[in-house]
N, C-alpha and C positions, 0 to 999 in steps of 0.2 A: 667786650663786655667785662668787667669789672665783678669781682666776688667781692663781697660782703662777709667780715668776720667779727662774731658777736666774742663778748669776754666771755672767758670762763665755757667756750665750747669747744671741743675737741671736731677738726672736721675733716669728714669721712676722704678713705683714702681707695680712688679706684683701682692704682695698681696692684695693694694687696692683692684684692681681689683677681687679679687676670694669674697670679704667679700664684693662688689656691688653685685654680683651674687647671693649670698646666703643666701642676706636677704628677696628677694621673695619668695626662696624656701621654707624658716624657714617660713614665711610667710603661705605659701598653706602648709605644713606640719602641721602647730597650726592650720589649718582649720577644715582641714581632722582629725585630733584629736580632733578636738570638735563635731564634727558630733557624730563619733565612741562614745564618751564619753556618748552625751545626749542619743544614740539608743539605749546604754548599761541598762541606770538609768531607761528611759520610760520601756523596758522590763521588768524589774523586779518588776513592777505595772503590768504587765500582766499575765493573768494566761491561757492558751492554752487549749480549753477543745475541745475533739472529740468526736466524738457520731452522733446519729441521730438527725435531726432538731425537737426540740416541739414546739409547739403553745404554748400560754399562753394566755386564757383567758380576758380580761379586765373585773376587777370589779365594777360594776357601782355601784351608790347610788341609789338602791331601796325603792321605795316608804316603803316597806312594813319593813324595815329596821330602820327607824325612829322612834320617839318616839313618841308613839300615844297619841292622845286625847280620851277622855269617850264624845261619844254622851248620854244624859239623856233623856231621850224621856219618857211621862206619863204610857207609857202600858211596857218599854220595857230600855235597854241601850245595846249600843256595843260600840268596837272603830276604830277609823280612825285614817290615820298616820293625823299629827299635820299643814298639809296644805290645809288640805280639810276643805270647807266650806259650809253650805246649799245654797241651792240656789233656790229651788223653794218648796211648800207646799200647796198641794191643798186636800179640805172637800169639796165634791159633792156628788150628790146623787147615782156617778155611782161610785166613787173610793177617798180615802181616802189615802192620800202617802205623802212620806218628801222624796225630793232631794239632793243628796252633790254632788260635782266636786273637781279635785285636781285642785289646783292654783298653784303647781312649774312650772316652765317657761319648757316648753319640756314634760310637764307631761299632761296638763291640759285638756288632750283629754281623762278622766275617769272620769264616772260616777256610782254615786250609788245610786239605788232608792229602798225605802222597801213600801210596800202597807199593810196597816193593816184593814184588818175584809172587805173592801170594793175593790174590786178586781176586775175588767176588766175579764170577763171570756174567752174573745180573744186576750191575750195580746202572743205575738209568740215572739219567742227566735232562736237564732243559736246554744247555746249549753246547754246541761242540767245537773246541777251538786244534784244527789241526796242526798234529806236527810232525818235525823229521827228526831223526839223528845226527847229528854233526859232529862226528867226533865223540867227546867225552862230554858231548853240549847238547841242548835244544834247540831249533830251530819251530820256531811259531808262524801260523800264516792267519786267514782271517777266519774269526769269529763268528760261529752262525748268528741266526736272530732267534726267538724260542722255536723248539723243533714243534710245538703243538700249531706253527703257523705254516708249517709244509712237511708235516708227517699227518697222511692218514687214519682214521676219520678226526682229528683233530683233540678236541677238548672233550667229544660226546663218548671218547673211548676210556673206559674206566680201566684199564691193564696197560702197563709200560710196551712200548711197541717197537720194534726195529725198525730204524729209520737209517738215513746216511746223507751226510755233507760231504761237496767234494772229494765223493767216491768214499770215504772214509766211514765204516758202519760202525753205530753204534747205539745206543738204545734210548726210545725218550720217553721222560717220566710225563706220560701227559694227563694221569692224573694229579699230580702235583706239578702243573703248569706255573703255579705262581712263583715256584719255591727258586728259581733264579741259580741253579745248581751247574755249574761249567766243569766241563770234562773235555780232558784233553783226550787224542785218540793218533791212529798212522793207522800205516797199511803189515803193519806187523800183526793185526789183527783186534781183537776187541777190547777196548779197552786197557791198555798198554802200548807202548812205546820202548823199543828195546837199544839199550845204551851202552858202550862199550867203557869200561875207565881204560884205564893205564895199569893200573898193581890190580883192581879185583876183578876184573875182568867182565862178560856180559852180563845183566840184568835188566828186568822189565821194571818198569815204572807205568805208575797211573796217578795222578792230580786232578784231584776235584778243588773245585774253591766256588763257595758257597759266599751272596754276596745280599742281605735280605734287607741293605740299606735303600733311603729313600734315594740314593745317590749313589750307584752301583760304580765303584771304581774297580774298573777291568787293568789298572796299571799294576797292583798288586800282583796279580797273577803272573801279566806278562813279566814282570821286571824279576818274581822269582823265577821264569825261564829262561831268562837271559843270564842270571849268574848261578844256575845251576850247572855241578860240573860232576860228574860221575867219579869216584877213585878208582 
């Protein structure tokens, strides 16, 4: 069949039209191919692992982790991680003692006190960690748990009580059950431990360390009796 073309008429043209339609489409088709494209590339940075769920720990910065300082002390030295600083030091006729505290911001709630030759012979504790003399050294063994969980009548006794770990007596503050207070002790008798140096010869020592963190790091303590050394 033959078209017909009058003068002076312009006549219509259908493939404009299909190539206005199809530039949308081309359009939403480059879309949908870039989606496809990026999900493909992200995937293959990914690596799909099944299994059972673990935990994982967080590792904090432990005090006892640091790099310590040497406390020099006349009869004696140990050390402390590198933010601890004295803080009190008292020569009376009932007791003879040097004070430190940690100063990190979050830490600053431990204390450590040693008592040399003059000693409070009612000073109570909540846990008792025994030890021996070795030399011009300390030897540590294990750690009780609070004495208010196997010293008599417990929590309901309002007066500090004689108690004993591993043969070892010594006294538990079971009215301030909470206070988290370690003392070290031996069979030299109550509260002290007796040390021999080298130049000053025999003296008693006692070490409390006081720990009221939500996060009780018992490394401090030990670590200062591991490089404690008697002169």
């Amino acid at each position: 069949m033959s078209r017909k073309y009058r003068a002076g008429h312009t006549p219509k043209h259908r493939g404009r039209k299909i190539v206005i339609v199809m530039i949308p489409v081309m359009v939403i088709l480059a879309g949908l191919g870039g989606i496809v494209a990026w999900d493909v590339l992200k995937n293959q940075d990914t690596v799909a692992v099944s299994g059972p769920t673990n935990s994982v720990a967080q590792v904090l910065d432990s005090q006892s982790s640091r790099q310590p300082v040497t406390i020099d002390e006349q009869l004696y030295s140990l050390q402390l991680p590198a933010d601890w600083k004295e803080v009190e030091r008292r020569i009376t006729d009932q007791e003879q003692s040097v004070g430190w505290q940690a100063k990190q911001k979050g830490e600053d709630n431990r204390w450590l006190k040693i008592y040399i030759d003059k000693i409070p012979s009612d000073l109570a504790v909540n846990r008792l960690l025994p030890v021996d003399p070795s030399g011009d050294t300390i030897a540590y063994r294990q750690l009780s748990d609070n004495c208010a969980n196997f010293t008599n009548p417990g929590t309901n006794n309002k007066v500090p009580t004689a108690s004993k770990w591993q043969q070892i007596n010594f006294i538990c503050d079971l009215p301030n059950f909470v206070q988290n207070k370690v003392g070290i002790g031996s069979i030299a008798g109550l509260n002290k431990v007796e040390i021999t140096g080298t130049t000053k010869g025999k003296h008693a020592y006692f070490l409390v360390y006081t720990d009221h963190n939500v996060q009780p790091d018992y490394n401090i303590l030990y670590n200062a009796l591991k490089t404690f050394r008697a002169k």
